[in-house]
C-alpha positions in Angstrom: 120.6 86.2 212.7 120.9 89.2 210.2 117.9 90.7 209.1 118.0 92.9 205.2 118.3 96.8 205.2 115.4 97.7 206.6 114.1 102.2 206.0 113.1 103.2 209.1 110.9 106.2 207.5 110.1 107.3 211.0 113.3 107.8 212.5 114.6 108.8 209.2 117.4 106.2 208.7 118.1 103.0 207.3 119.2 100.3 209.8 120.7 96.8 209.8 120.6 94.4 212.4 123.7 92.3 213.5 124.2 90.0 216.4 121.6 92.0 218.5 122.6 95.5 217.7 121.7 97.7 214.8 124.0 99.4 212.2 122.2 102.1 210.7 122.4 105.8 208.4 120.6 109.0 209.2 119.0 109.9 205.8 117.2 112.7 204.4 114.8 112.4 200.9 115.0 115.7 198.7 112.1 114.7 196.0 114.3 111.9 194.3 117.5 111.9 196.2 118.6 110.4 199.2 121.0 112.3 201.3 123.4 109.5 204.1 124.3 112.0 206.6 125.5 109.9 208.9 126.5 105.8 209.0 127.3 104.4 212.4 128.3 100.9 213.7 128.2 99.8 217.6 132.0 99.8 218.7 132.0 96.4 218.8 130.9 95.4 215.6 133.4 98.1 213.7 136.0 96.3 211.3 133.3 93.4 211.3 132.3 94.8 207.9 128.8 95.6 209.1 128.7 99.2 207.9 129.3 97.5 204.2 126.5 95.5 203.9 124.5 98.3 205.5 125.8 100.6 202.7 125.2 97.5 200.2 121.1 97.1 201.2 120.8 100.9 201.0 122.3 101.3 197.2 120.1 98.2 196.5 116.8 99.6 198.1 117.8 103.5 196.5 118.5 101.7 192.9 115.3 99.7 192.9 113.0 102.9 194.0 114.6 104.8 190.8 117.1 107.2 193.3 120.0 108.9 193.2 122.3 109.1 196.3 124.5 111.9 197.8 126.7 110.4 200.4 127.6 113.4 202.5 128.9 111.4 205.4 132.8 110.5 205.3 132.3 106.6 205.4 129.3 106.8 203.1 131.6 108.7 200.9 134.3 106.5 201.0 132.2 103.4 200.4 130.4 104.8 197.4 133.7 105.7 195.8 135.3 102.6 196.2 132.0 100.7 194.9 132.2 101.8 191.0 129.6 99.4 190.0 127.4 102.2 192.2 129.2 105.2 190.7 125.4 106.0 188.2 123.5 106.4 191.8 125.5 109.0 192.8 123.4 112.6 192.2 
């Protein structure tokens, strides 16, 4: 059973659980901006999609907190620039 995007404020990241493992994205928060640094799947669950619907909960939770987003990882990156309905979150 999936779980939503959870913040994981401690650990500084955003994580996602799937099928017993967790997908997550080391973050850091600059005042109103959220910085993905890093977005990694478990081996076995890349191509499954699960890194989408991680990126998906985190542009939902960044939109409804009022932030913008700098995607300075490569997948992040990629993600956010294939998503234009997203393209006003990016800082």
């Amino acid at each position: 059973m999936e779980n939503s995007v959870r913040d994981n404020a401690a650990r500084g990241r955003y994580e996602l659980d799937v099928e017993g493992q967790t997908v997550f994205a080391d973050y850091r928060r600059d005042a109103d901006t959220v910085v993905i640094r890093h977005v990694e799947a478990p081996p076995s669950l890349r191509g499954t999609g699960a890194a989408g619907r991680l990126m998906q909960g985190i542009v939902e939770t960044i939109r409804s907190e009022g932030l913008k987003v700098v995607p300075l990882c490569s997948y992040a990156s990629v993600w956010m620039r294939r998503h234009r309905e997203h393209h006003d979150l990016l800082a």
